[in-house]
C-alpha positions as CSV (number, residue, x, y, z in Angstrom):
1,X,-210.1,151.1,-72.9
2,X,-212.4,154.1,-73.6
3,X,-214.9,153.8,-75.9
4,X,-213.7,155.9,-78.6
5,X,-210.6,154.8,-79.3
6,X,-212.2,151.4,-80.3
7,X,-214.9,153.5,-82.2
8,X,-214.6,154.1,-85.9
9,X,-216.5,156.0,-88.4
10,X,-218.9,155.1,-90.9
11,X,-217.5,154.3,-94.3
12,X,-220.6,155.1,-95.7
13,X,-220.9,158.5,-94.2
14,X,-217.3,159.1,-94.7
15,X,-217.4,158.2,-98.4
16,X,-213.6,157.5,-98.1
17,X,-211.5,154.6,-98.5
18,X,-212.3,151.3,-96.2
19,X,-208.9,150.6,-96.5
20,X,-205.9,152.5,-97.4
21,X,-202.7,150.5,-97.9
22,X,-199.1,152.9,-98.4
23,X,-195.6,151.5,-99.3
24,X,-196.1,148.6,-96.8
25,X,-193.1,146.2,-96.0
26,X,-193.0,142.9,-94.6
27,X,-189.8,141.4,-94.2
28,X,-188.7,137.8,-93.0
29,X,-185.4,137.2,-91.5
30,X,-183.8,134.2,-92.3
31,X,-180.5,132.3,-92.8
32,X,-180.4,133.0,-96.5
33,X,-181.0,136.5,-95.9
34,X,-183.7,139.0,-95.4
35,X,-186.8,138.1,-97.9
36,X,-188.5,141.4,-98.6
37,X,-192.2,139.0,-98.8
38,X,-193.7,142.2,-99.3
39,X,-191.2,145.5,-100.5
40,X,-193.6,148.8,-100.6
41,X,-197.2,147.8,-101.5
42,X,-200.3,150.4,-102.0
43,X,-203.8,149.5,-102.8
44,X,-207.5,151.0,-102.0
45,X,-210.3,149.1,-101.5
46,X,-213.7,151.4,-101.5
47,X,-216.5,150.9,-99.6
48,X,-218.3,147.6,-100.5
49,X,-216.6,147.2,-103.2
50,X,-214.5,143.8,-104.0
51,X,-210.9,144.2,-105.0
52,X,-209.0,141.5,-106.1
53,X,-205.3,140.5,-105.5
54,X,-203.5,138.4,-108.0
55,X,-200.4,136.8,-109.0
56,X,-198.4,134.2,-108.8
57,X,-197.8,131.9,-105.8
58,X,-194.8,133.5,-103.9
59,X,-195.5,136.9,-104.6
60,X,-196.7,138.1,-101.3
61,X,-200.4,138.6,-101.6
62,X,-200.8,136.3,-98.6
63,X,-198.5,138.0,-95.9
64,X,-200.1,141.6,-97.5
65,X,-203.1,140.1,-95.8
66,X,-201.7,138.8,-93.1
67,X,-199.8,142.4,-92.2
68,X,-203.1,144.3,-92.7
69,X,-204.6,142.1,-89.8
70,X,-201.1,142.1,-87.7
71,X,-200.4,138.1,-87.7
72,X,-197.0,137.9,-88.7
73,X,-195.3,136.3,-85.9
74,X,-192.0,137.5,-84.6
75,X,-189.6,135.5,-85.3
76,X,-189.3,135.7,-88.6
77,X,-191.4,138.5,-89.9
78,X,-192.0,142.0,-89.1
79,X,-194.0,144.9,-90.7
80,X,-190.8,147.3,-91.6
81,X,-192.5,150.0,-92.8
82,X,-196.0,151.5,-94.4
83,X,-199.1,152.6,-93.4
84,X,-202.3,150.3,-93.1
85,X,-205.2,152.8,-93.0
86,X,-208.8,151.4,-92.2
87,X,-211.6,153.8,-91.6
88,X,-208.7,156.8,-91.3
89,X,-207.0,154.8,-88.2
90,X,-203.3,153.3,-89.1
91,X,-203.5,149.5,-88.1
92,X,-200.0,149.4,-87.7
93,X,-199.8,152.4,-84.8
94,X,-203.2,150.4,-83.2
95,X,-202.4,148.6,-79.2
96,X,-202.2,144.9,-79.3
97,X,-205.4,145.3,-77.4
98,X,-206.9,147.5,-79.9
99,X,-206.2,145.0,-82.6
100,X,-207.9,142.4,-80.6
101,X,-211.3,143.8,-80.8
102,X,-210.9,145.2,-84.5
103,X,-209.7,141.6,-85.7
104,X,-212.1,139.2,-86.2
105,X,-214.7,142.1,-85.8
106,X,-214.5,144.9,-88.2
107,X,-212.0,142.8,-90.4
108,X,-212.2,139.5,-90.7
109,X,-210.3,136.6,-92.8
110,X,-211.1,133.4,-94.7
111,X,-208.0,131.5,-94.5
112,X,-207.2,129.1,-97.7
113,X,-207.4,126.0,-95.9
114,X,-210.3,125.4,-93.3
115,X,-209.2,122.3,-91.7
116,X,-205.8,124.2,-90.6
117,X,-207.9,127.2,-89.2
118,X,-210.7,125.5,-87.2
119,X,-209.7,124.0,-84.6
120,X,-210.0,120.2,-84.5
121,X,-211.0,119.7,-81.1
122,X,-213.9,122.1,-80.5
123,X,-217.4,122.0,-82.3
124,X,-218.3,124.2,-84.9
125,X,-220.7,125.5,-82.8
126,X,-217.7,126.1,-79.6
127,X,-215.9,127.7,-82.8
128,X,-218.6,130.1,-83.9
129,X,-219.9,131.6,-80.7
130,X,-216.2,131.9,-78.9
131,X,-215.7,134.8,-81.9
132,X,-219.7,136.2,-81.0
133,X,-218.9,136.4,-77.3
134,X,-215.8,137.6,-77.5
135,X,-217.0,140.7,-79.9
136,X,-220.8,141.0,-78.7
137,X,-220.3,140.5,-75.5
138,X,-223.7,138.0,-75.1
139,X,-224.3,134.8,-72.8
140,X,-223.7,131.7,-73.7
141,X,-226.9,130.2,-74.8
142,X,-227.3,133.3,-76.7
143,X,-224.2,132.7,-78.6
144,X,-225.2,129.3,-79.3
145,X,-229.0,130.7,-80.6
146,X,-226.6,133.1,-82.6
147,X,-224.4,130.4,-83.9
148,X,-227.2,128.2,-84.8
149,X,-228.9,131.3,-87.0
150,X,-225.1,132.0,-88.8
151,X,-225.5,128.2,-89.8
152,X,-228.5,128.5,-91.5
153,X,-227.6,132.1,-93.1
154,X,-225.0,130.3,-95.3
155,X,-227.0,127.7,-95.9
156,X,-226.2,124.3,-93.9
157,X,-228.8,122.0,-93.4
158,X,-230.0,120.9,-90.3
159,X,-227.9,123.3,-88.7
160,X,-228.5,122.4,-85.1
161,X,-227.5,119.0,-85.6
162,X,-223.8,120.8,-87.6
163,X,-222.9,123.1,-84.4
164,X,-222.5,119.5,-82.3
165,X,-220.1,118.5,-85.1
166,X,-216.2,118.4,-85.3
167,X,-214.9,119.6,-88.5
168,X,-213.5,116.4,-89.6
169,X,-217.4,115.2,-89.8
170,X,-217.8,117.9,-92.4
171,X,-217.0,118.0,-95.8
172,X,-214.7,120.5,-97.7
173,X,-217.2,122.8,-98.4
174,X,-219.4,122.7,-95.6
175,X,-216.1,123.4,-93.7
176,X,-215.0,126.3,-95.9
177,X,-219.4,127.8,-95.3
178,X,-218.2,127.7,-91.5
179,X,-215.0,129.6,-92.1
180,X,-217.2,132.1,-94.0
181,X,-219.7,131.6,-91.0
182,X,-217.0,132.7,-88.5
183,X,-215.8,135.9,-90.7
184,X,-219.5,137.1,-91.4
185,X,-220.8,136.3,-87.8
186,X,-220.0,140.2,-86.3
187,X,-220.5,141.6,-89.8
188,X,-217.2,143.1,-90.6
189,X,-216.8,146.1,-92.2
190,X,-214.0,144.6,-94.4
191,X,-213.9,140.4,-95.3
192,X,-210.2,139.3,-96.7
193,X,-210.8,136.1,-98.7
194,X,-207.6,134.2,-99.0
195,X,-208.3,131.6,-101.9
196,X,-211.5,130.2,-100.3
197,X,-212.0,128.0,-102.9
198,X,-208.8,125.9,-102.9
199,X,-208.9,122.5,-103.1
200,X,-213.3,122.4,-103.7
201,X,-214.6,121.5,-106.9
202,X,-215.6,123.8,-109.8
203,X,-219.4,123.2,-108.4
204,X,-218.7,123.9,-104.9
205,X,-216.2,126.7,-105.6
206,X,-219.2,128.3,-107.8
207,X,-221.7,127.8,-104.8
208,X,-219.4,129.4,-102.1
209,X,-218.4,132.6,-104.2
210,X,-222.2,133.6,-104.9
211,X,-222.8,132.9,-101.2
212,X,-220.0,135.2,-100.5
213,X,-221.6,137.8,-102.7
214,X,-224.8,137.5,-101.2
215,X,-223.5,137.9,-98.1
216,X,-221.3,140.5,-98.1
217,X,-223.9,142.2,-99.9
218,X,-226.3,141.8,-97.0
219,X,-224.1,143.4,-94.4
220,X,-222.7,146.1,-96.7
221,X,-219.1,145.0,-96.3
222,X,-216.3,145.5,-98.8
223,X,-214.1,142.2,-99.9
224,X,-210.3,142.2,-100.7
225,X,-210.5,138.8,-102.5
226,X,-207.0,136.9,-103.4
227,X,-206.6,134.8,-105.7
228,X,-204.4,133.1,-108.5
229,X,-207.3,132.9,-110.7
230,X,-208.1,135.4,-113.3
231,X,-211.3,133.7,-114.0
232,X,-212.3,133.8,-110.2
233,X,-211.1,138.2,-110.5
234,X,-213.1,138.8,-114.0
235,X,-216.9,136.9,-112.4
236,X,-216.4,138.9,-109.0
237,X,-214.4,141.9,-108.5
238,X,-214.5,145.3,-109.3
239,X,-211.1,146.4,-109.4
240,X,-208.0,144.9,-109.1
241,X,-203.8,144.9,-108.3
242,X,-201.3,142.5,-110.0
243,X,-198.4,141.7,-107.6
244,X,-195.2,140.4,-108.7
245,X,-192.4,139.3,-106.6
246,X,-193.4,141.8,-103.5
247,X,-194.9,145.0,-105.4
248,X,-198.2,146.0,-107.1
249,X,-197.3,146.1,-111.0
250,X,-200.9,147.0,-111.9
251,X,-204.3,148.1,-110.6
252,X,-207.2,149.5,-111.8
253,X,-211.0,148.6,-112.7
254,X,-211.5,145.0,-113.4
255,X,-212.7,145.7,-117.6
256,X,-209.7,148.0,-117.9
257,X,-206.9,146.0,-116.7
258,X,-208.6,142.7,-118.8
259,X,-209.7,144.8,-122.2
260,X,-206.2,147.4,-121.9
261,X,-203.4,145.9,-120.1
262,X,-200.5,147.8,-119.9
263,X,-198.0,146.0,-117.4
264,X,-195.9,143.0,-119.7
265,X,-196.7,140.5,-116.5
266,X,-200.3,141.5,-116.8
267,X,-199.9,140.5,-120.4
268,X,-198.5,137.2,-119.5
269,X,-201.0,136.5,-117.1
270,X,-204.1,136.8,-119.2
271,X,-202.3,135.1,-122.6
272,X,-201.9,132.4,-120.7
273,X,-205.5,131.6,-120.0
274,X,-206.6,128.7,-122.0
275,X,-209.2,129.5,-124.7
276,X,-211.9,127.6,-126.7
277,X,-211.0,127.8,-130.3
278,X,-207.4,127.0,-129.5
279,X,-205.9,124.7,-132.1
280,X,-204.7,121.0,-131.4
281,X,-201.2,120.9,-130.4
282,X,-200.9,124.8,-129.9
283,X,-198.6,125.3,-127.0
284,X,-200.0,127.3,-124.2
285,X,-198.4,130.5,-123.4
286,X,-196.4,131.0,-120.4
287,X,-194.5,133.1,-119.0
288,X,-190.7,132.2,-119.3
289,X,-188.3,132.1,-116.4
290,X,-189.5,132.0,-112.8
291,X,-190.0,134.2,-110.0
292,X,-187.2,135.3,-108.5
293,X,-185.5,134.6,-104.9
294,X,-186.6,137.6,-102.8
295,X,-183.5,136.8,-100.3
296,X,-181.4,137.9,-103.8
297,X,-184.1,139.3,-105.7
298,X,-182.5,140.8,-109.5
299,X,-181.9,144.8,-109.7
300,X,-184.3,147.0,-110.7
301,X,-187.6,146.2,-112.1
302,X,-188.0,142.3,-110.4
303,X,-189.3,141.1,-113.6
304,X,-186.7,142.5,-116.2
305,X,-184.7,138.9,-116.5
306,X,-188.4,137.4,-118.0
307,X,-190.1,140.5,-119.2
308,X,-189.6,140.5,-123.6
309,X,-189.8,144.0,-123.6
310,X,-187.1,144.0,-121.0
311,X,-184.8,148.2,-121.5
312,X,-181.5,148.4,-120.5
313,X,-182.9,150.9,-117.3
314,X,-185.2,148.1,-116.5
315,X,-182.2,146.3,-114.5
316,X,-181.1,149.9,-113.0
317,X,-183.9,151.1,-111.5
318,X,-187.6,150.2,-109.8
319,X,-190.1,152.3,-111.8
320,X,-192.6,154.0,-110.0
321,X,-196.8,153.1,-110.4
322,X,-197.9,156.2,-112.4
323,X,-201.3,156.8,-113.3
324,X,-201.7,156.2,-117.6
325,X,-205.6,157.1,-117.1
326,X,-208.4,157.1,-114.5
327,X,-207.6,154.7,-111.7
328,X,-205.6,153.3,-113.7
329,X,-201.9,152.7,-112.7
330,X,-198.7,150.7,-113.7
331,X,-195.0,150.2,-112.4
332,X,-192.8,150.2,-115.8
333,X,-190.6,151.8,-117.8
334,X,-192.5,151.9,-120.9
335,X,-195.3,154.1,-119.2
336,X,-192.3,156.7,-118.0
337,X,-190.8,159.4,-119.7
């Protein structure tokens, strides 16, 4: 392999996207049918900015990230269609080979649930300086220094002692600080965060996510952070997509999309935060219905059978994301004349 064409250009000098997602599709083939998992996606994420991804479980934001790094295994899924741009090179025309030294490297991922990502039978330290060697291309011992360094960087005590450990002997958040270890150890130009807090305590959860931001802030990298909670989008991200059932229904800046939003699922998500001041034995809101079968999703606009402002056209036809104001765009039929 040459050296340039594992070579990419600055996103700082550049000034343009890090990563430049158009109409991607990631379909599963199954008995029941083919489930479009992810049916025509775009999204921008700037440079060192962090961009969130919400929505409901079963919406796709997880294979989205999983396609954008190439691990959806064959059988069932396959990337259809789309373009995955990152630093101007499409992902999706990249050699297996290519992708080899880009993953783990310039993009890295925080998987939801450490204990199913590291690997129970190596160290932590094995773990961390495999993904240093393989990228940096340094001895051994070196690695280990390396590794040992990492440790301390997101702030686990005694850290020479932690790199002899198994990751059963660790605790759920010390776990999850060596998952971000791992993803921060070649300092990528782009971190995807799949619900890294899952499963830890509000204490813990608040502890890892300012250690992200300090981090990522100390190696200039931009963060596509996923999540199901709104709360977790409004304290740490700049901008942001809503997906629903397979498609973006909303993006745009984090204070527009939570001060003026346009998309009725948007609506739904934020009225059903609870809020102080709420009365005794006020129902929460919710969102009625339930997201549809994406083997058999519903015609037209996928959330039409629970949407209340639900048109006749809505069941006809999937409305295009147009742009109401600045960086600011929605999928509906309200927003089109």
């Amino acid at each position: 392999m040459t050296k340039e064409s594992t070579t990419f250009p600055s996103s700082m000098e550049r000034q343009d996207p890090v990563l430049q997602i158009e109409n991607l599709q990631t379909h599963f083939y199954t008995r029941s049918g083919v489930v479009k998992a992810v049916d025509g996606v775009s999204l921008t994420v700037n440079p060192q900015e962090t961009f969130g991804v919400v929505g409901e479980t079963g919406c796709g934001k997880s294979v989205m990230a999983l396609s954008v790094m190439r691990l959806i295994e064959w059988p069932p899924g396959r990337i259809v269609g789309g373009r995955v741009s990152f630093l101007g090179r499409d992902l999706l025309k990249t050699s297996d080979q290519e992708m080899r030294q880009v993953r783990g490297n310039r993009i890295s991922m925080i998987f939801q649930e450490p204990m199913t990502s590291l690997n129970p039978v190596y160290t932590i330290g094995d773990q961390i300086a495999e993904t240093i060697r393989l990228h940096q291309h340094v001895s051994r011992s070196d690695a280990t220094k390396k590794a040992v360094d990492i440790l301390r960087r997101v702030r686990i005590s005694d850290p020479e002692r932690t790199i002899k450990k198994h990751p059963h002997e660790l605790s759920g958040g010390m776990r999850q600080r060596v998952m971000i270890a791992i993803a921060t150890s070649c300092n990528p130009k782009l971190l995807i965060a799949d619900e890294p807090t899952t499963a830890l305590d509000v204490t813990i959860e608040a502890q890892i996510l300012e250690l992200m931001k300090e981090l990522v802030r100390e190696i200039g990298a931009s963060v596509m952070l996923i999540t199901h909670d709104l709360g977790i989008v409004a304290e740490n991200c700049d901008r942001l997509a809503v997906m629903y059932a397979g498609n973006v229904v909303e993006s745009g800046s984090v204070q527009t999309i939570f001060s003026k939003p346009r998309h009725p699922y948007t609506h739904g998500l934020l009225d059903a935060i609870p809020r102080l001041g709420r009365k005794r034995g006020e129902p929460l809101a919710v969102i009625k219905g339930s997201v549809p079968d994406l083997a058999r999703p519903p015609s037209g606009c996928k959330f039409h059978p629970r949407c209340p402002d639900a048109m006749s056209k809505c069941g006809e036809r999937i409305p295009e994301l147009v742009e109401i104001e600045p960086d600011h765009v929605v999928s509906c039929w309200l927003y089109i004349r």
